[in-house]
N, C-alpha and C positions, 0 to 999 in steps of 0.2 A: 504494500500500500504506500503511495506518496503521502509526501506531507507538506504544508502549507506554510508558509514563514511568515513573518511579520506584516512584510511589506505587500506581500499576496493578501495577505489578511486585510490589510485597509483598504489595498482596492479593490478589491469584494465588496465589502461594506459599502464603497461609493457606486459603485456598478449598480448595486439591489436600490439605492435609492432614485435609480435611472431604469430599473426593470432591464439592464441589456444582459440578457442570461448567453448570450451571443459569445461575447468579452467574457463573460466570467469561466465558460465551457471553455474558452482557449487560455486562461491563465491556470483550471484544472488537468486538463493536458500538459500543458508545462512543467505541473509537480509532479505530472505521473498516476496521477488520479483519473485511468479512463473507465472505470466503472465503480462501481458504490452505491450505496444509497442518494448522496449529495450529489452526487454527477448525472444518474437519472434521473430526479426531481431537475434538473438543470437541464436537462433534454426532454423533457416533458412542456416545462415552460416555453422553450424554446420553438416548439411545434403546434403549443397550444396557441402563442401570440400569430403565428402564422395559418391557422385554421385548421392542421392538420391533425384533427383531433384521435386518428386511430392511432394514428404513429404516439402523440401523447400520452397516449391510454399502453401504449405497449411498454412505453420505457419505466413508465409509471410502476405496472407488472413485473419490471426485473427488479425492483428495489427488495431489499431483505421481507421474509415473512413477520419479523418486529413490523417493521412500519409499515406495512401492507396491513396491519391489524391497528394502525392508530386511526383513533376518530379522523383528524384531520385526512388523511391520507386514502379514508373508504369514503369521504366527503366529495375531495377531488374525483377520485374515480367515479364517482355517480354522476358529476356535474361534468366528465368527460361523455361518458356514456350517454347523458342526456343531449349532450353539443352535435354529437355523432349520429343522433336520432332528430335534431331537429327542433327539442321544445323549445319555444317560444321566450319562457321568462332565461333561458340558461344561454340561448343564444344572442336574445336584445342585452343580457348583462355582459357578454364578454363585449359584443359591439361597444359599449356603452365604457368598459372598462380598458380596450383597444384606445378609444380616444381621448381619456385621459391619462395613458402615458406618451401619447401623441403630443398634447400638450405640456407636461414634464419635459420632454424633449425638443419642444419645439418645431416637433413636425406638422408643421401645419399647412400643409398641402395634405399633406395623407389626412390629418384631422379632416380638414371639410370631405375629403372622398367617403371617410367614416362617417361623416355627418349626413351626409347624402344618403348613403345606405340603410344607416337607421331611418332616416324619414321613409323612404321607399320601404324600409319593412315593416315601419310602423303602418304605413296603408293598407299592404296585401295583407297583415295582422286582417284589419280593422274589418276589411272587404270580406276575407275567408272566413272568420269566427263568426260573422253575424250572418250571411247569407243561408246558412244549412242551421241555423238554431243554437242556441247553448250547446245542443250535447254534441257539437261536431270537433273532433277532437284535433288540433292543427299542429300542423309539423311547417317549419323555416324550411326542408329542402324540399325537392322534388316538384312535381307539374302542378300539383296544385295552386302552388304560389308563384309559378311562374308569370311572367307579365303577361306574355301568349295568352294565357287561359284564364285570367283576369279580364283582359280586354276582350275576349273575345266571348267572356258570360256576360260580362257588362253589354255589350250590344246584342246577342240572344235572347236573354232573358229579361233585361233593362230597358233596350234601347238605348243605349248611352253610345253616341259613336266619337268617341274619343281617342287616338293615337296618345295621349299622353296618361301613361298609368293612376299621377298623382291627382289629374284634373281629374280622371273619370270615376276614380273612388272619392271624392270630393261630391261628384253629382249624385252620385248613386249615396251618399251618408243624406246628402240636402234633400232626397225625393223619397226615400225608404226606410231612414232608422226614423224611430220614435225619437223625437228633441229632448234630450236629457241636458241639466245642467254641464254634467259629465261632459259629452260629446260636444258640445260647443264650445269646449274650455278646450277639447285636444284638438278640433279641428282651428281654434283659434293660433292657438300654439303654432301648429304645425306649417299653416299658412300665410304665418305672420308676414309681413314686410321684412322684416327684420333677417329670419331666416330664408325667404326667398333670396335677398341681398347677398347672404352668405353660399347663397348656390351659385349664386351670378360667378360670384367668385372664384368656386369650384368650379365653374365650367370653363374660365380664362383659362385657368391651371393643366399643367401636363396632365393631370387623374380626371381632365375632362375631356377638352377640343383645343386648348391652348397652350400657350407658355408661362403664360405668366407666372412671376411670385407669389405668395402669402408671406403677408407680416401678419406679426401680431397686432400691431399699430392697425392695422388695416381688420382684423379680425376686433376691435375694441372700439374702432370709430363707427361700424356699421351692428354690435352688439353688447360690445361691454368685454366683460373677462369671456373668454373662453372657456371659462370651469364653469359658465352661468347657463352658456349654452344647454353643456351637459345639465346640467339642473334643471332648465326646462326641460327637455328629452325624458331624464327620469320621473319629472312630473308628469309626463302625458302615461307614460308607462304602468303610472301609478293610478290612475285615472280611468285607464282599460285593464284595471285588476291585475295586471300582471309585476311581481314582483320581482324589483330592480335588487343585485346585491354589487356595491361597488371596492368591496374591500379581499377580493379571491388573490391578488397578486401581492398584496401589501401582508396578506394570511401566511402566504407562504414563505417570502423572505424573513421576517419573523421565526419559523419555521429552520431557515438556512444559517443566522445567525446563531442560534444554538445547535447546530450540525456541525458548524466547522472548529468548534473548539477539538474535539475528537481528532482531528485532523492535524491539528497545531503543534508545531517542532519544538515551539516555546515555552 
């Protein structure tokens, strides 16, 4: 087994306060740490920030049968396995918790792409769960929420002839849902000025039809902090019953900070 030295030790520590499990898997490598416990939680994260949640779930699986048997560790697997099937509050949370380390980082072109995607999933949410009744049970992947079969139940069954997904789940909430306090609090949200503004902007950007930059400056003169965004987000999420968790990645470093004493030359 390698071991970690000092100076591996703090920039670990500074790494997890930036989420780059990226960095920290090649400073593991370096001490000769290519498997472990700590190293597959470290390649786990790493696969989960990039969507790739079987691979996440596999490395997860090589960790010792100790921590394969801790709460936190049967927590994660379940909220892998759920990502990999599609629920709804396990997927809009990772979304949701993807762009706030986007903005930790300051990637804020990838933010608005994240930002875009959550509103587009908050729609097909909204359109899928209500059309077939409470008991219809919805999954994020597959053809049902595909935009295709959106629009194209939207004009069958609606009349709604709309090419743009966002607009035509827009017409179809204004002609068919019952007017809930609720619902005009998420479609206000969602349709705001404010956040159309921040699309504008995503669409200039490479992750749309453009080149252009993102500042933050620019992401604050057209909505304020960036963290505010997500807060609205979480509030519409909240709103359509589905429960937001935004603290899975800050759970787990925590997690890794008492891992690597075990590890320590010192």
């Amino acid at each position: 087994m390698g071991y970690i030295n000092k100076s591996q030790e703090y920039a670990i520590s500074r790494l997890l306060d930036r989420y780059d499990y990226d960095a920290i898997i090649d400073i593991l490598e370096e001490a000769g740490i290519v498997d472990g416990d700590l190293y597959f939680l470290m390649r786990s994260c790493q696969y989960a920030l990039n969507f790739n949640f079987k691979k996440a779930l596999d490395s997860l699986n090589k960790m010792s049968d100790t921590m394969v048997s801790r709460r936190e560790i049967q927590k994660l697997i379940a909220n892998l396995k759920n990502l990999d099937l599609g629920e709804p509050e396990d997927v809009l949370s990772e979304l949701v918790e993807n762009m706030k380390i986007q903005v930790i980082n300051e990637e804020y072109i990838d933010f608005l792409g994240r930002l875009y995607r959550l509103k587009e999933a908050l729609f097909k949410y909204i359109f899928v769960s209500t059309k077939e009744g409470k008991s219809y049970k919805v999954s994020m992947h597959g053809y049902m929420v595909s935009k295709k079969n959106i629009l194209y139940t939207l004009k069958k069954k609606y009349n709604i002839y709309n090419g743009n997904l966002i607009h035509g789940v827009t017409q179809y909430i204004n002609r068919h849902l019952k007017k809930t306090k609720r619902m005009e609090k998420v479609v206000e949200i969602l349709n705001s000025e404010r956040l159309e503004n921040l699309i504008k902007l995503r669409n200039e950007s490479p992750v749309g039809h453009g080149f252009k930059g993102v500042s933050k400056e620019e992401i604050e003169e057209i909505y304020g902090n960036p963290m505010e965004v997500m807060q609205d987000l979480v509030k519409v999420c909240e709103l359509l019953d589905l429960g937001i968790t935004v603290n899975k990645y800050d759970n787990i470093n925590e997690m890794v900070v008492q891992m690597i004493g075990s590890y320590s030359n010192h």
